[in-house]
N, CA, C and O atoms as CSV, one atom per row, in Angstrom:
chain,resi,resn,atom,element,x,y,z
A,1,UNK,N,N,82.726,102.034,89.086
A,1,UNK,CA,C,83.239,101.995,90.436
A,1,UNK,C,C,84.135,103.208,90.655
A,1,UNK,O,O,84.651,103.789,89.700
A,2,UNK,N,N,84.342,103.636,92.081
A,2,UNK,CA,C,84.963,104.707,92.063
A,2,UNK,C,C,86.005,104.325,92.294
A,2,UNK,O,O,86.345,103.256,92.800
A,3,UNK,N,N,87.141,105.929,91.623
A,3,UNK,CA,C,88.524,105.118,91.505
A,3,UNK,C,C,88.859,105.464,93.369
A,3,UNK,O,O,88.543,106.291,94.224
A,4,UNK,N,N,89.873,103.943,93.198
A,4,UNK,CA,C,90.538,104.249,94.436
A,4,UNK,C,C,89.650,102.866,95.628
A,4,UNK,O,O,89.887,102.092,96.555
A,5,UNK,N,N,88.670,103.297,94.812
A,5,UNK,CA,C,88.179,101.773,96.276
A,5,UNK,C,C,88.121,100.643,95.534
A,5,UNK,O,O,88.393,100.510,94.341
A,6,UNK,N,N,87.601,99.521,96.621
A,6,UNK,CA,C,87.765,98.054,96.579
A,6,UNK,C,C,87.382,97.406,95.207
A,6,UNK,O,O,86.205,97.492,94.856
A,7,UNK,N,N,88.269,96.776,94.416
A,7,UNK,CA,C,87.337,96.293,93.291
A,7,UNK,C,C,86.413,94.794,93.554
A,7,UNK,O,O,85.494,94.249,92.942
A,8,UNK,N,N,87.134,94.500,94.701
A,8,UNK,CA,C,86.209,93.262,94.904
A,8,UNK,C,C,86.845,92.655,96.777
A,8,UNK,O,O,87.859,93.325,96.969
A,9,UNK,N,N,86.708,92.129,97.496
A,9,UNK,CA,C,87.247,91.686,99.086
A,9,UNK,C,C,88.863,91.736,98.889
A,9,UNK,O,O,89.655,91.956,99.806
A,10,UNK,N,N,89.191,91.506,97.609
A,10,UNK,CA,C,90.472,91.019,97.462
A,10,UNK,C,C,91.705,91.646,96.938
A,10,UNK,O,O,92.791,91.071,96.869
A,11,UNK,N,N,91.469,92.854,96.577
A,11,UNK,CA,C,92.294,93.865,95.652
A,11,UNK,C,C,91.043,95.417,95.896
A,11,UNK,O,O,89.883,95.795,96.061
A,12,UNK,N,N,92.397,95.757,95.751
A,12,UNK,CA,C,91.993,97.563,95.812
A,12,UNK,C,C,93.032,98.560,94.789
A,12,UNK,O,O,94.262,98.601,94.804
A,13,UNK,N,N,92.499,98.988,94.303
A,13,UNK,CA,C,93.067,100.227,93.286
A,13,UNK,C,C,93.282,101.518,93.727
A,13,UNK,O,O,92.445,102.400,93.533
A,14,UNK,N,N,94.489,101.742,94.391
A,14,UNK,CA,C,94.740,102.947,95.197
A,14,UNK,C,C,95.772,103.943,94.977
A,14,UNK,O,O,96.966,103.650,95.031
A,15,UNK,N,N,95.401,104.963,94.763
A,15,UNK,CA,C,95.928,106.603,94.409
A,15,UNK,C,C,97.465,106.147,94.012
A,15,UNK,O,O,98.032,105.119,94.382
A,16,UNK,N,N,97.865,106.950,93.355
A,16,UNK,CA,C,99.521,106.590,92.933
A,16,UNK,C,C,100.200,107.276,94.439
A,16,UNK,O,O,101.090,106.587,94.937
A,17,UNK,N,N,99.898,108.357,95.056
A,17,UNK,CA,C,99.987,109.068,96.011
A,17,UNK,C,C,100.572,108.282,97.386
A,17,UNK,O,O,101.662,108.308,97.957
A,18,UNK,N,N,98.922,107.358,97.708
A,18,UNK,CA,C,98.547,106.428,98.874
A,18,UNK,C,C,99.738,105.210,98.731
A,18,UNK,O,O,100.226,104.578,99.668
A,19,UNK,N,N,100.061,105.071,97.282
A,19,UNK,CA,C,100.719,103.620,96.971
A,19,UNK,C,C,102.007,103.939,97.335
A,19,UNK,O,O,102.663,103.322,98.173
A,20,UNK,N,N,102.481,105.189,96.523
A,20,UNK,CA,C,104.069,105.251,96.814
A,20,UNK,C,C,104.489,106.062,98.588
A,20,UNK,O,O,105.653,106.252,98.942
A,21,UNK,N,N,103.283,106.417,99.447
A,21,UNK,CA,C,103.627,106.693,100.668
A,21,UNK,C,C,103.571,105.052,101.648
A,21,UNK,O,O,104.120,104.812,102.723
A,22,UNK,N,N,102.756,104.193,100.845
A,22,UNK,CA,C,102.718,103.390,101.799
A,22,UNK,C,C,104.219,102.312,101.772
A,22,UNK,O,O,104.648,101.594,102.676
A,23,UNK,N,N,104.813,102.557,100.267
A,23,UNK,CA,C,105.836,101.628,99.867
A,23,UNK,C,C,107.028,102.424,99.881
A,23,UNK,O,O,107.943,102.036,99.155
A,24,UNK,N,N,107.206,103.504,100.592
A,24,UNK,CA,C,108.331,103.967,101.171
A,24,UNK,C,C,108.177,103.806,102.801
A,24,UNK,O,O,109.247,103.696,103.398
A,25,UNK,N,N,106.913,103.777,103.637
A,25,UNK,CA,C,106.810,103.319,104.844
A,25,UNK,C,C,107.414,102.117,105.091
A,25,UNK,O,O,108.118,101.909,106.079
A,26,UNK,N,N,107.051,100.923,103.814
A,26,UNK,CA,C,107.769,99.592,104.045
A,26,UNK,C,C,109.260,99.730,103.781
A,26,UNK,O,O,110.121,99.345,104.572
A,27,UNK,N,N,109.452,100.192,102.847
A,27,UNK,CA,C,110.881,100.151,102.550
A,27,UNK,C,C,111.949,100.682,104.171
A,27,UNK,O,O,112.930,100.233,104.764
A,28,UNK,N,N,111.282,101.519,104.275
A,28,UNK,CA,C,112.153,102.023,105.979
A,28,UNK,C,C,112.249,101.418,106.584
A,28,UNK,O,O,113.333,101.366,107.165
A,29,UNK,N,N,110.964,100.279,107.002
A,29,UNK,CA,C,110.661,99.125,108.393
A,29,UNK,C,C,111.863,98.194,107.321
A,29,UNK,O,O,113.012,98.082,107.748
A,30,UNK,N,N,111.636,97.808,106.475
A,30,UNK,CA,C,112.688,96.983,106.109
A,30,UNK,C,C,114.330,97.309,106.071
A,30,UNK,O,O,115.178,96.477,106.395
A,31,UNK,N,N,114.589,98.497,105.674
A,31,UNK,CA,C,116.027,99.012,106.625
A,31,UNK,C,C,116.097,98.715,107.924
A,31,UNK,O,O,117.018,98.292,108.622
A,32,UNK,N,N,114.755,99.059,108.191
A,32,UNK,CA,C,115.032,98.927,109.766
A,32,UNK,C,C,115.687,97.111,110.413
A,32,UNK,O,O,116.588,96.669,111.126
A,33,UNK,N,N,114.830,96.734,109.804
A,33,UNK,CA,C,114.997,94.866,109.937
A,33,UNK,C,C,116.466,94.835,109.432
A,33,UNK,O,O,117.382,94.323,110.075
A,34,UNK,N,N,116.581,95.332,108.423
A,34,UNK,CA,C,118.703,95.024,107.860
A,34,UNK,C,C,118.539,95.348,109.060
A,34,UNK,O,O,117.928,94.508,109.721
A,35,UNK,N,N,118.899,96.371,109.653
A,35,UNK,CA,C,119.915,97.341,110.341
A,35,UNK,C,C,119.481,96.223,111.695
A,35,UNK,O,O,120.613,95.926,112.079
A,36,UNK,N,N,118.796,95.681,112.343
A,36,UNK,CA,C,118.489,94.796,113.295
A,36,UNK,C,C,119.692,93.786,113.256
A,36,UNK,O,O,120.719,93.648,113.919
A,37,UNK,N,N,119.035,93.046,112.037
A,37,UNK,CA,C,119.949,92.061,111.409
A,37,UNK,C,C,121.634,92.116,111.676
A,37,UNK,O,O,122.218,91.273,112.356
A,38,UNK,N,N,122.133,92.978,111.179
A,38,UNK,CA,C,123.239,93.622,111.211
A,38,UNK,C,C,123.949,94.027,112.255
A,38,UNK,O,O,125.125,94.387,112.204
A,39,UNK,N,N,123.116,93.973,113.431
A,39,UNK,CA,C,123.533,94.861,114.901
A,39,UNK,C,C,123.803,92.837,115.450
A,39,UNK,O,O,124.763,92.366,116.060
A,40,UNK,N,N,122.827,92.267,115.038
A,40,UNK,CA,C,122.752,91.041,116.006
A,40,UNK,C,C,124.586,90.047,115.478
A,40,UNK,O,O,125.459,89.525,116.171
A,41,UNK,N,N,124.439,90.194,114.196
A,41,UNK,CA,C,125.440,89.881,113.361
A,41,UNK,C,C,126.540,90.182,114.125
A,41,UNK,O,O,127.442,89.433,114.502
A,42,UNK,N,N,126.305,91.856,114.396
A,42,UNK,CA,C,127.572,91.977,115.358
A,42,UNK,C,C,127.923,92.149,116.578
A,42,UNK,O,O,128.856,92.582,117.255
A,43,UNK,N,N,126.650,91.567,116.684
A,43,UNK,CA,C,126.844,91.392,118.491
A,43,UNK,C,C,126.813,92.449,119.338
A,43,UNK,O,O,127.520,92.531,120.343
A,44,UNK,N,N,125.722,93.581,118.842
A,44,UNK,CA,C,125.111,94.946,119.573
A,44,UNK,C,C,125.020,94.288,120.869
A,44,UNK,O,O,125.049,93.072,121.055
A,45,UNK,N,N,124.922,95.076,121.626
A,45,UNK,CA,C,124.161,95.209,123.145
A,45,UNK,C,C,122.885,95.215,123.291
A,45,UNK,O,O,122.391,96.243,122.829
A,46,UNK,N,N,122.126,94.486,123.749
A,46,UNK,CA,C,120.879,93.771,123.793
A,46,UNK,C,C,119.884,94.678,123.706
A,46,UNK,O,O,118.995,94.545,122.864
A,47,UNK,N,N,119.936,96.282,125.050
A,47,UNK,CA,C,119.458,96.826,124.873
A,47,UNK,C,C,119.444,98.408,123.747
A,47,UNK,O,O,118.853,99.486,123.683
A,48,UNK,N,N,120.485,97.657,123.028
A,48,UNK,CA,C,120.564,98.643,121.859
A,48,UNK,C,C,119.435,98.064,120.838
A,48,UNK,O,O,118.786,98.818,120.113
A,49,UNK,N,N,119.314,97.057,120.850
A,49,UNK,CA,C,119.201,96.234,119.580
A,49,UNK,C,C,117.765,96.104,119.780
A,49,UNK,O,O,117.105,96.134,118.742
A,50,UNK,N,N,117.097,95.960,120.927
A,50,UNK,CA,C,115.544,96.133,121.785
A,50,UNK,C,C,114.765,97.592,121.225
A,50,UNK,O,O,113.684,97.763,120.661
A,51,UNK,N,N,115.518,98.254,121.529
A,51,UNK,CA,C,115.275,99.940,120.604
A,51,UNK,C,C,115.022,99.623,119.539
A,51,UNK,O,O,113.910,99.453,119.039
A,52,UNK,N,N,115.978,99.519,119.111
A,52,UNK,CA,C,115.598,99.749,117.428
A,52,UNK,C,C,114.342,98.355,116.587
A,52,UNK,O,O,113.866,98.233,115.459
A,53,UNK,N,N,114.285,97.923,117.282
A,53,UNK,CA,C,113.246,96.514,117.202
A,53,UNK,C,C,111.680,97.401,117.617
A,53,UNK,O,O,110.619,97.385,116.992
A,54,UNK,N,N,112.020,98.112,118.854
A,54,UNK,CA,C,110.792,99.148,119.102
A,54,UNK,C,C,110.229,100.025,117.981
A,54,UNK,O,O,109.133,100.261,117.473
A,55,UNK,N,N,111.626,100.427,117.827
A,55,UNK,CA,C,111.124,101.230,116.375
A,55,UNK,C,C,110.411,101.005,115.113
A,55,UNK,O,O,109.740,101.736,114.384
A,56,UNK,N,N,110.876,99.360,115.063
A,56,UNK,CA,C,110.666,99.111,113.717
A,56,UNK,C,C,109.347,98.489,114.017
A,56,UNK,O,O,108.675,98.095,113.064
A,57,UNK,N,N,108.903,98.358,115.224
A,57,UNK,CA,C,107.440,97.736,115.557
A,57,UNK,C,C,106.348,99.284,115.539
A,57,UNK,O,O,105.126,99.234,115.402
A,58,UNK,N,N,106.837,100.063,115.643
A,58,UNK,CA,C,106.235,101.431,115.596
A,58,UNK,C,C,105.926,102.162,114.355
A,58,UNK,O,O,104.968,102.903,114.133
A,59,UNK,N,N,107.045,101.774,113.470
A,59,UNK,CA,C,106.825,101.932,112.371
A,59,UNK,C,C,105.705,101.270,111.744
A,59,UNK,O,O,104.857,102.054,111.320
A,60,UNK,N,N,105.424,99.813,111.536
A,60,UNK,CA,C,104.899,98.770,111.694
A,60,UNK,C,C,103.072,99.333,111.437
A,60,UNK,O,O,102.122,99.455,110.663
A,61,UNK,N,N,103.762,99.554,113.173
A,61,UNK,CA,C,101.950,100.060,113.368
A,61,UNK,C,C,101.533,101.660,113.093
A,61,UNK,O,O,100.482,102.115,113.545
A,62,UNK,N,N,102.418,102.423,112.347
A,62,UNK,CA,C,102.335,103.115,111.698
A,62,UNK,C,C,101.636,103.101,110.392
A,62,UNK,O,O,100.693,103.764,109.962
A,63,UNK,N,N,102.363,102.159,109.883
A,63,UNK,CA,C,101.595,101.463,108.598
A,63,UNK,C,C,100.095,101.410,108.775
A,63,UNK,O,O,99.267,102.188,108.304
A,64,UNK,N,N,99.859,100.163,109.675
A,64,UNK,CA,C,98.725,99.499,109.911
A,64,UNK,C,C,97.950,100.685,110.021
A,64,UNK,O,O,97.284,100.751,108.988
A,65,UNK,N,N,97.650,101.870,110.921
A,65,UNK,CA,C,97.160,102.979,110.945
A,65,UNK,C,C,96.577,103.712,110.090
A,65,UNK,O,O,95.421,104.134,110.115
A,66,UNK,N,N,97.746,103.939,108.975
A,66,UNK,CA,C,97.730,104.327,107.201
A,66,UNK,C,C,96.425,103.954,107.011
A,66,UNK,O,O,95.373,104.561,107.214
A,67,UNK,N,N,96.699,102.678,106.520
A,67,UNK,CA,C,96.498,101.834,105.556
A,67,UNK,C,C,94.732,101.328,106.483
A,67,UNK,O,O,93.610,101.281,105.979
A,68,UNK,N,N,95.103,101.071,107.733
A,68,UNK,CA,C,93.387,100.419,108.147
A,68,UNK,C,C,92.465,102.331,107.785
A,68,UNK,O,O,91.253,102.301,107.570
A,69,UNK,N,N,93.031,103.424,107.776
A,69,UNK,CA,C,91.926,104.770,107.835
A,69,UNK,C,C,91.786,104.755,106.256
A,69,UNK,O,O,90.789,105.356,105.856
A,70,UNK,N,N,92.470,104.271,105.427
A,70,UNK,CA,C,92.370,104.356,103.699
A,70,UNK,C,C,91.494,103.279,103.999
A,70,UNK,O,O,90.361,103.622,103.661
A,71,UNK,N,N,91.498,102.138,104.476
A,71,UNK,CA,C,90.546,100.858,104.392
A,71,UNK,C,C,89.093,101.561,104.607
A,71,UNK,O,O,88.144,101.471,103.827
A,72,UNK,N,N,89.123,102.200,105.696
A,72,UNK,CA,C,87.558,102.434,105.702
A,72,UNK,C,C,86.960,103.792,105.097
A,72,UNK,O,O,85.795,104.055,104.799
A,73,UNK,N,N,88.238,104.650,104.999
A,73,UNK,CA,C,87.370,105.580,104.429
A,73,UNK,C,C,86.385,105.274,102.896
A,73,UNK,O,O,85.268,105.664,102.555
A,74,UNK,N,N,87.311,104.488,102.296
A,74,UNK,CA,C,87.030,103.488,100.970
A,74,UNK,C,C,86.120,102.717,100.790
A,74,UNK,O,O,84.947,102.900,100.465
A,75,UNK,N,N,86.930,101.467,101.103
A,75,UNK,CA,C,86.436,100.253,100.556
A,75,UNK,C,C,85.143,100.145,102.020
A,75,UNK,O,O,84.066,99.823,101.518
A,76,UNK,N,N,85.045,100.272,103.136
A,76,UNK,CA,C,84.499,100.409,104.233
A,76,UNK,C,C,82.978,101.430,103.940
A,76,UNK,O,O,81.850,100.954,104.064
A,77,UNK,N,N,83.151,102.361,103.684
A,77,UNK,CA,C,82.008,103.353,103.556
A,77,UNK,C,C,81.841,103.025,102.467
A,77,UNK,O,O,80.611,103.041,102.533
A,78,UNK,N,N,82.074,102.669,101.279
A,78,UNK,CA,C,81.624,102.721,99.760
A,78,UNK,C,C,80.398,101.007,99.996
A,78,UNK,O,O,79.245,100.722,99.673
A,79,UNK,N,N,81.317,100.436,100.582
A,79,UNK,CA,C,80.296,98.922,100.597
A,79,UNK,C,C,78.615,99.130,101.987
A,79,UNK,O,O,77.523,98.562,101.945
A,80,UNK,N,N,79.167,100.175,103.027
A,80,UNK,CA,C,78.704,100.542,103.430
A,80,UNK,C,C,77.107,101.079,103.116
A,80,UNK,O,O,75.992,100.806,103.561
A,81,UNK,N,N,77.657,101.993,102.101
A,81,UNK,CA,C,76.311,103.155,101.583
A,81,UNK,C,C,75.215,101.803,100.042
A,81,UNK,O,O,74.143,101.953,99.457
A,82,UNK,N,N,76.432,100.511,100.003
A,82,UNK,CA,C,75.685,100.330,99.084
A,82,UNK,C,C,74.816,98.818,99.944
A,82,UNK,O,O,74.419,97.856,99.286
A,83,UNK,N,N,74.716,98.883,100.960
A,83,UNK,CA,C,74.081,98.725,102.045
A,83,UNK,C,C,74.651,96.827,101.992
A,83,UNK,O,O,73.853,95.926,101.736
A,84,UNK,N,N,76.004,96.608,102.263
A,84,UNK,CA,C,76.884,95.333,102.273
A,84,UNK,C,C,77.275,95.303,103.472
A,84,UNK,O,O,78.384,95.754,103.760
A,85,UNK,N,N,76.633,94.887,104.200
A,85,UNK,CA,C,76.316,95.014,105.876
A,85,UNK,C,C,78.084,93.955,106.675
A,85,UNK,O,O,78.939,94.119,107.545
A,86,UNK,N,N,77.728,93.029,105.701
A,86,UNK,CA,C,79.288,92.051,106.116
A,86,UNK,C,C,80.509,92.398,106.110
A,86,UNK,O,O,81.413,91.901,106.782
A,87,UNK,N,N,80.599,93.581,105.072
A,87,UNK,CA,C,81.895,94.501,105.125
A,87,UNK,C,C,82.347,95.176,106.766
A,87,UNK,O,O,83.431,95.374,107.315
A,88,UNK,N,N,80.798,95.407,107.206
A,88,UNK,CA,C,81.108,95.640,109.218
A,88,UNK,C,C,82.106,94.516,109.723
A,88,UNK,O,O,83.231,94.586,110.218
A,89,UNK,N,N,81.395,93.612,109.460
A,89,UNK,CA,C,81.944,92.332,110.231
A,89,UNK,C,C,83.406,91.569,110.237
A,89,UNK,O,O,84.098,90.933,111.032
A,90,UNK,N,N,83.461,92.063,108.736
A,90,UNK,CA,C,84.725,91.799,108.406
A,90,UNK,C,C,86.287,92.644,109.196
A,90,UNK,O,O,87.353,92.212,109.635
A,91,UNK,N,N,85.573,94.227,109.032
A,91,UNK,CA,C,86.788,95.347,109.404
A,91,UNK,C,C,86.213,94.686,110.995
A,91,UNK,O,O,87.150,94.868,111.772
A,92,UNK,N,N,85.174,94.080,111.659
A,92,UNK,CA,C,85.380,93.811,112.914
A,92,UNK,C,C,86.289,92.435,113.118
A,92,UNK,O,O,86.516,92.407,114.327
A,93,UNK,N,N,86.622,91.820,112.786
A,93,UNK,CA,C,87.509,90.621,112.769
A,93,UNK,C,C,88.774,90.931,112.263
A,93,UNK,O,O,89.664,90.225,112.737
A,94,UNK,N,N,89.186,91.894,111.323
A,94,UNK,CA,C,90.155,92.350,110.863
A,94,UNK,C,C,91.396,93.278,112.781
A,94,UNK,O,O,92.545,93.174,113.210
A,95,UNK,N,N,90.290,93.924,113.134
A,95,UNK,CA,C,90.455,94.844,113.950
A,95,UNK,C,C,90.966,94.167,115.440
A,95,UNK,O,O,91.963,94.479,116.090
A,96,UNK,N,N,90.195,93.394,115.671
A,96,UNK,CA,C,90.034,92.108,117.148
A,96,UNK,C,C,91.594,91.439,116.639
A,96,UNK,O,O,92.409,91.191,117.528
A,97,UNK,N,N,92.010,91.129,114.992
A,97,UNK,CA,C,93.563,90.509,114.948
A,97,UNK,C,C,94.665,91.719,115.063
A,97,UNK,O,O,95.848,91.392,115.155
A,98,UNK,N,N,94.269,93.261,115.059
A,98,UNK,CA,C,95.149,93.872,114.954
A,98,UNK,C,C,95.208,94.292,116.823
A,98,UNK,O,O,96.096,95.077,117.156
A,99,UNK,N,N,94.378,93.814,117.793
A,99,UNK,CA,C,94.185,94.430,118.666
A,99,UNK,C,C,94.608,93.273,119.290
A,99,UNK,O,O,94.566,93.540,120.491
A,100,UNK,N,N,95.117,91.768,119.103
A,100,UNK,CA,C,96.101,91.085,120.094
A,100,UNK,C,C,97.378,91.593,120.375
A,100,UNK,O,O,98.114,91.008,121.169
């Protein structure tokens, strides 16, 4: 199998690269959530606290972005070429929950 894609629906083996950019993306959204936390704690101004909630939803879907173009360049085209037709169906149901 090639390195880096899907070893099976359920796990993926991905670049040391891909791993530690995607787990410093989280680590930020999760400052971000303290720092939310922390504003409400002290009783920020509503529309201060709305911002930075924006942000951390931006970040968010920052991620999701990442991480769904590594999904298909991968695990997506590799199941693809080996002609696993349900792997479509799946990133289509995956996609329809990221698009409520």
């Amino acid at each position: 199998m090639e390195e880096g894609c899907c070893l099976s629906h359920r796990h993926k083996r991905r670049q040391s690269a891909e791993q530690t950019d995607l787990i410093h993306r989280l680590n930020r959204v999760e400052g971000q959530i303290r720092g939310i936390r922390n504003m409400v704690e002290k009783d920020a101004y509503c529309p201060d606290i709305l911002i930075q909630v924006a942000a951390a939803t931006a970040a968010l879907n920052s991620f999701n972005k990442v991480l769904l173009a590594s999904h298909i360049r991968s695990c997506v085209a590799q199941d693809l070429r080996a002609g696993q037709e349900e792997t479509l169906d799946e990133l289509i149901a995956v996609l329809q929950k990221l698009m409520k």
